[in-house]
MIDOSE-1310 file (N, C-alpha, C; in nm, 2 decimals, decimal comma, always signed):
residues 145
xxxx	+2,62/+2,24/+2,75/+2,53/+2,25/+2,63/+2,49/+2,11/+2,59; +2,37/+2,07/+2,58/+2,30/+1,97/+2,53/+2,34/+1,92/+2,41; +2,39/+1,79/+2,35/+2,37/+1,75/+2,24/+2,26/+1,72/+2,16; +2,27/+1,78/+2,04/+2,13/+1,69/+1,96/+2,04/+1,83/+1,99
xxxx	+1,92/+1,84/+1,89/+1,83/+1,93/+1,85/+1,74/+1,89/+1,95; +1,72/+2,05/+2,01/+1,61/+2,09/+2,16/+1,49/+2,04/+2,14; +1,44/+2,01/+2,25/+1,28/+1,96/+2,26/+1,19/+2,09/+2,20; +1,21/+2,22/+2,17/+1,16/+2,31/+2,07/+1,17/+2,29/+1,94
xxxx	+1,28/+2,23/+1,88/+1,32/+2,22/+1,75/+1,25/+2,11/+1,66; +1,24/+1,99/+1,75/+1,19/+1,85/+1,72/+0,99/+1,88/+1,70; +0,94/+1,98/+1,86/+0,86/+2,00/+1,84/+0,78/+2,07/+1,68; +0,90/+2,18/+1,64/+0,88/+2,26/+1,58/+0,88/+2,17/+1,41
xxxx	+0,97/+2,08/+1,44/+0,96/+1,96/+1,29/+0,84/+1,87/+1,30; +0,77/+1,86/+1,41/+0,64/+1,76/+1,38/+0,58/+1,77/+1,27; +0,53/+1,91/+1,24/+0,41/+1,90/+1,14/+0,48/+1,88/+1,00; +0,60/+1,90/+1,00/+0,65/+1,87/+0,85/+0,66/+1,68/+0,87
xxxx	+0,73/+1,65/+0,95/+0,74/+1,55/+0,97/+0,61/+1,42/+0,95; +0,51/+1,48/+1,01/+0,37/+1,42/+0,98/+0,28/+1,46/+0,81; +0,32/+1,56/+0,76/+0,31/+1,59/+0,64/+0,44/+1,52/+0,56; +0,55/+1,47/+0,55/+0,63/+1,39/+0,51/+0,56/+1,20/+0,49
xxxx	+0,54/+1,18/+0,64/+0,52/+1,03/+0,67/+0,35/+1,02/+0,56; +0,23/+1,12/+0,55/+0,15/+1,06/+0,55/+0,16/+1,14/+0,38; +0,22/+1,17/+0,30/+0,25/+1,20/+0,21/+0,30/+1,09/+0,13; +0,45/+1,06/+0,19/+0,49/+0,88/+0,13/+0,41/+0,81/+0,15
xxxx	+0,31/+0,77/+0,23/+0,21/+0,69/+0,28/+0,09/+0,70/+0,08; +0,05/+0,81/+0,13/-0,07/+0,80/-0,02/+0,01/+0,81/-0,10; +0,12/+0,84/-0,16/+0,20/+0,87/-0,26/+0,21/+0,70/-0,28; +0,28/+0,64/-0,17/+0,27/+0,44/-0,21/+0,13/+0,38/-0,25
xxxx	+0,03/+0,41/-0,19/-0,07/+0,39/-0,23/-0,13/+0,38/-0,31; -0,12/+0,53/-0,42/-0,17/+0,57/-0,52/-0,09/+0,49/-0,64; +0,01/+0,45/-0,59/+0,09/+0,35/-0,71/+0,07/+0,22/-0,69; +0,09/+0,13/-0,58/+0,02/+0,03/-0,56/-0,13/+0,05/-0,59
xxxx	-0,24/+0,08/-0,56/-0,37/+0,09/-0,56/-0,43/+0,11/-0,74; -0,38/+0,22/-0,71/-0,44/+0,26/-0,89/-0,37/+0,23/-0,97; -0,21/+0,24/-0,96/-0,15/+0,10/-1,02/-0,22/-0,02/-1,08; -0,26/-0,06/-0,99/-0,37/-0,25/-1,05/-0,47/-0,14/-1,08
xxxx	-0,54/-0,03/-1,05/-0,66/-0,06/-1,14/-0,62/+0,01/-1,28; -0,51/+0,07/-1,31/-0,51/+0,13/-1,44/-0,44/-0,03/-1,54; -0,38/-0,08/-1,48/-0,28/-0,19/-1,54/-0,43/-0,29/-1,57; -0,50/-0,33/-1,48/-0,67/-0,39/-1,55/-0,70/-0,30/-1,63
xxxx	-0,74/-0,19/-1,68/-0,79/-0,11/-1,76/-0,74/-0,13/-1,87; -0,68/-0,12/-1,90/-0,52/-0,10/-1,96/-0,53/-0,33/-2,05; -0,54/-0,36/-1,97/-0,49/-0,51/-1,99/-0,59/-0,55/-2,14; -0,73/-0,50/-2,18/-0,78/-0,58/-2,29/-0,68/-0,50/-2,44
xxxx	-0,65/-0,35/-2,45/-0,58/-0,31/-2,54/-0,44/-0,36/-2,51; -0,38/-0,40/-2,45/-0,22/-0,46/-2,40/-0,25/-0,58/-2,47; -0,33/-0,67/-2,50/-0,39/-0,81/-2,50/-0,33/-0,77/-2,65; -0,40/-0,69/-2,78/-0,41/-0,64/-2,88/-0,27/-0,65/-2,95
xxxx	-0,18/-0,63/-2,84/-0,02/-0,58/-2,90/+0,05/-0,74/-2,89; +0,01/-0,83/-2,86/+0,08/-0,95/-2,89/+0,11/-1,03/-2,76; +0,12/-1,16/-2,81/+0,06/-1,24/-2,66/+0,13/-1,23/-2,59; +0,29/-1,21/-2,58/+0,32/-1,12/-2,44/+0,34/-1,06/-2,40
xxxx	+0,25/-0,94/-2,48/+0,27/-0,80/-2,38/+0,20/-0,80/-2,26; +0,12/-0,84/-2,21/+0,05/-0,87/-2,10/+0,13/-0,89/-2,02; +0,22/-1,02/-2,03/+0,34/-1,02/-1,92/+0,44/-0,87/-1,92; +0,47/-0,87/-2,00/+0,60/-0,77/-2,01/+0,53/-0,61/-1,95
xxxx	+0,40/-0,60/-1,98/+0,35/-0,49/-1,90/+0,33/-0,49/-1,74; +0,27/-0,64/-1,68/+0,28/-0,67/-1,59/+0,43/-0,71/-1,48; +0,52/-0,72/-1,58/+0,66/-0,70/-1,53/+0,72/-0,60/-1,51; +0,66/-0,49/-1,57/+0,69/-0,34/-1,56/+0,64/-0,26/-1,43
xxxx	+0,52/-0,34/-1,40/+0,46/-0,25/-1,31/+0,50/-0,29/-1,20; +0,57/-0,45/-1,18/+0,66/-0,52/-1,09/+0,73/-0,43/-1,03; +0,82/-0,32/-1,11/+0,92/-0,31/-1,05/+0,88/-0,14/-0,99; +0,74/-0,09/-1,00/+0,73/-0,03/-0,95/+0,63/+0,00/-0,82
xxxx	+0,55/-0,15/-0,85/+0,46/-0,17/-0,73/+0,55/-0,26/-0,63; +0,63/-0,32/-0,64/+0,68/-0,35/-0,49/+0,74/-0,26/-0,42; +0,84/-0,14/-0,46/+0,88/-0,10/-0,39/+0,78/-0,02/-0,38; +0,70/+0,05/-0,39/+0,56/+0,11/-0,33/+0,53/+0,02/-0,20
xxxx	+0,50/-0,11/-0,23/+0,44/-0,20/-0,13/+0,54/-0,21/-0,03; +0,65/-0,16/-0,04/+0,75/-0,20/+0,07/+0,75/-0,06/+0,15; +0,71/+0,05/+0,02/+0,73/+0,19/+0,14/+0,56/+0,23/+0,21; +0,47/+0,13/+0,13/+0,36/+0,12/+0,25/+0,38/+0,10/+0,37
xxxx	+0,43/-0,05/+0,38/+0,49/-0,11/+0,51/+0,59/-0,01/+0,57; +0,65/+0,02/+0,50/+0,71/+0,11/+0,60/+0,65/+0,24/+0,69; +0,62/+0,36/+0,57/+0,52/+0,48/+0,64/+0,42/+0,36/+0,73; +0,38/+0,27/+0,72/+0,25/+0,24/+0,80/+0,32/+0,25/+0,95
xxxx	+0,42/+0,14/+0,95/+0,51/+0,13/+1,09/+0,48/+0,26/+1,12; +0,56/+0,32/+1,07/+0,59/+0,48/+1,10/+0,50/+0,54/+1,15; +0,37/+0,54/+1,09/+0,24/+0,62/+1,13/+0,16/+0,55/+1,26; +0,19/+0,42/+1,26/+0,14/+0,34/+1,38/+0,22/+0,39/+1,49
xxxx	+0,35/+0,38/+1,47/+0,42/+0,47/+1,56/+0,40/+0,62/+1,64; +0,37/+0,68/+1,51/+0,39/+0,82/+1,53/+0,22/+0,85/+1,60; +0,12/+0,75/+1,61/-0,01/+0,76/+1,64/-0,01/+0,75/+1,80; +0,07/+0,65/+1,83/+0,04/+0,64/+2,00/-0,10/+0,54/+2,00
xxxx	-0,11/+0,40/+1,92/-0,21/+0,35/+1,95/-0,27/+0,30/+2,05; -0,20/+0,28/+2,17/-0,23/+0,33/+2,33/-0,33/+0,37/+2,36; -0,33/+0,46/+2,33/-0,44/+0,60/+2,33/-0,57/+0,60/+2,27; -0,57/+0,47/+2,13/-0,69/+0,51/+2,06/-0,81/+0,42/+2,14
xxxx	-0,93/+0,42/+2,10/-1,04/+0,31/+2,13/-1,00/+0,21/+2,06; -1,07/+0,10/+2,13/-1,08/-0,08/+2,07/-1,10/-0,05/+1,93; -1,19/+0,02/+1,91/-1,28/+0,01/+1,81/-1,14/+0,00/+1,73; -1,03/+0,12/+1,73/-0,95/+0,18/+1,63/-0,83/+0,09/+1,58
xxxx	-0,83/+0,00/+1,74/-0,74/-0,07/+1,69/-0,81/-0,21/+1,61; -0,91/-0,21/+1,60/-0,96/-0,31/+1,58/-0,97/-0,33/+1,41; -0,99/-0,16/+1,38/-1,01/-0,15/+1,26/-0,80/-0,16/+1,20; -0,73/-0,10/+1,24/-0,59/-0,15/+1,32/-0,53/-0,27/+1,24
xxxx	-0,60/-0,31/+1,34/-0,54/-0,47/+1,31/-0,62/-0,55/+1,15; -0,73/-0,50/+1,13/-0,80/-0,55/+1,02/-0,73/-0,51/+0,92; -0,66/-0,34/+0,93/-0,57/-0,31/+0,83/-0,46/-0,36/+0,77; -0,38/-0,43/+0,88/-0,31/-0,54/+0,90/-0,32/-0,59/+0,80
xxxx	-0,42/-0,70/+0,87/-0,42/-0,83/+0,81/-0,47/-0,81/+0,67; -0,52/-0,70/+0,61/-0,57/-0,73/+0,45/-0,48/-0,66/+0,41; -0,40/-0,57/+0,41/-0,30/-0,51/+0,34/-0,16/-0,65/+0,35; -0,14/-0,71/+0,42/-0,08/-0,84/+0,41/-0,13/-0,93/+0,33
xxxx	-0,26/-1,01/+0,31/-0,34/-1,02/+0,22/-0,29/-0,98/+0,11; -0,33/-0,86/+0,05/-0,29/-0,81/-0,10/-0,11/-0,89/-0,13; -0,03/-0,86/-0,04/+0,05/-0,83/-0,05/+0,09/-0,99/-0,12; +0,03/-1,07/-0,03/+0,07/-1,23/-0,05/-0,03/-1,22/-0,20
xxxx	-0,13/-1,22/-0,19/-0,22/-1,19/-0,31/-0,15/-1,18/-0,49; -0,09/-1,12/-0,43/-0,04/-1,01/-0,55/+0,08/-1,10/-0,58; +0,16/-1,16/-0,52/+0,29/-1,21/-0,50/+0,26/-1,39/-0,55; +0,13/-1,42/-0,53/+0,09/-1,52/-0,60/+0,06/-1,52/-0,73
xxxx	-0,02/-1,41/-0,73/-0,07/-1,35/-0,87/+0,02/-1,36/-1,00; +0,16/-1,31/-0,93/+0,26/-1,31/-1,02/+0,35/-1,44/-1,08; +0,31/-1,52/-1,01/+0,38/-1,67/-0,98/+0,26/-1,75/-1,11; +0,15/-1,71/-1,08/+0,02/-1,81/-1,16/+0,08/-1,80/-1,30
xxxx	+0,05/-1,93/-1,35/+0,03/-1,99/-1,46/-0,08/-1,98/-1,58; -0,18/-2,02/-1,49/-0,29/-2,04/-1,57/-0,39/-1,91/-1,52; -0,51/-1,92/-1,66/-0,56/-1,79/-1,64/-0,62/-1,79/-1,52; -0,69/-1,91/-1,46/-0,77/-1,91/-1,30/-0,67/-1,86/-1,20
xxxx	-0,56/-1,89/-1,20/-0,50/-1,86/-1,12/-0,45/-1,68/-1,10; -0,44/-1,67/-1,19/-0,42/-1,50/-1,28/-0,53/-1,40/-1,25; -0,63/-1,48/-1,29/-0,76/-1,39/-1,22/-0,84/-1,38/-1,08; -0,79/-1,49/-1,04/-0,84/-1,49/-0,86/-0,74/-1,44/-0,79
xxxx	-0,61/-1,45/-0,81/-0,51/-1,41/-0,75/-0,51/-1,23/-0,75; -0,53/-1,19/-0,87/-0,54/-1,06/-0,85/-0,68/-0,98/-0,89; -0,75/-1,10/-0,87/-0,90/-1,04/-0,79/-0,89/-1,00/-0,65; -0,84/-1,08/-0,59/-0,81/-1,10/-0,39/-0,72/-0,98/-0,40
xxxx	-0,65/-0,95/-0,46/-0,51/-0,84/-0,47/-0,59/-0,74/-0,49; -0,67/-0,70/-0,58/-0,73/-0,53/-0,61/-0,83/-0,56/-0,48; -0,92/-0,68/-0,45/-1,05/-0,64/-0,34/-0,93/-0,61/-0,17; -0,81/-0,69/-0,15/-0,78/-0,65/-0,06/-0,68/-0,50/-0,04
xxxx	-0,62/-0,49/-0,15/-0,63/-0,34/-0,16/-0,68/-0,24/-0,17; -0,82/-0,25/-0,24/-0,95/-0,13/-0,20/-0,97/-0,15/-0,03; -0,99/-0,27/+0,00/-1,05/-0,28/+0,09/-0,94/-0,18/+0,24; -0,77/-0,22/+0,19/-0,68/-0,17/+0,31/-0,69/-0,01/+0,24
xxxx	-0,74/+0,06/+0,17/-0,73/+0,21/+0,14/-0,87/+0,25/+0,23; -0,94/+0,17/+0,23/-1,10/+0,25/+0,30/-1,06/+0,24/+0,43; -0,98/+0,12/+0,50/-0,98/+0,09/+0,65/-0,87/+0,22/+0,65; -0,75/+0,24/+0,61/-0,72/+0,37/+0,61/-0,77/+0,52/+0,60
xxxx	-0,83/+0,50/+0,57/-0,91/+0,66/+0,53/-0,99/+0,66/+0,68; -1,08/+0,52/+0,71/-1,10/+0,51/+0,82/-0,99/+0,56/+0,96; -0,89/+0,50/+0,96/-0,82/+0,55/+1,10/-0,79/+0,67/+1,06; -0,75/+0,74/+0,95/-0,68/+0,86/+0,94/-0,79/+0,94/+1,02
x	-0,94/+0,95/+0,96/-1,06/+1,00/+1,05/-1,10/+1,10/+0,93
């Protein structure tokens, strides 16, 4: 008798398993992503409540956009994995690799953002941070197809 769950059984968990991976995937997303844009929205009435609530709000969302950003990186692995990018056209990986590189982007982006001082630094840093994160949700939506 075989150890471990049959090549039927494993088959039979794919689709949950792909409905799992790309589930955490937008679920990180939607908190990283619209995270920054509701936290911008949000920032001229936050201004209102006293000069540092801006920080203290932005420290809040700290603790819930990185671990988002860490289970992006992760489902991403996962889903690059679970793709077989072998198989896809140039084109896919191309767009692939662009995903890459700007969802790392944000990530340093954002990780600066939080470090700045001054307001220029505050506002370019997480200018680069929301344009490279719109930008890594379109290249996604893109490979997803």
């Amino acid at each position: 008798m075989p150890l471990g769950p049959s090549t039927d059984t494993l088959a039979a968990l794919a689709p949950a398993m792909t409905a799992l991976r790309l589930s955490l995937h937008v679920l990180a997303a939607s908190v990283w992503v619209g995270g920054q844009i509701t936290v911008a929205g949000l920032l001229g009435t936050v201004r209102g409540f006293g000069e540092g609530a801006p920080r203290a709000i932005a420290r809040t969302f700290g603790r819930l956009e990185w671990p988002a950003f860490a289970l992006l990186i992760a489902t991403g692995v996962w889903n690059v994995l679970a793709t077989h990018p072998s198989h896809e056209s140039t084109a896919w990986k191309v767009v692939l690799a662009a995903k890459i590189a700007v969802a790392l982007a944000a990530g340093l982006a954002a990780w600066l953002h939080q470090r700045a001082r001054s307001r220029a630094g505050l506002a370019a840093y997480g200018a680069v941070t929301a344009l490279a994160s719109l930008v890594a949700l379109v290249l996604g939506v893109l490979l997803a197809g």
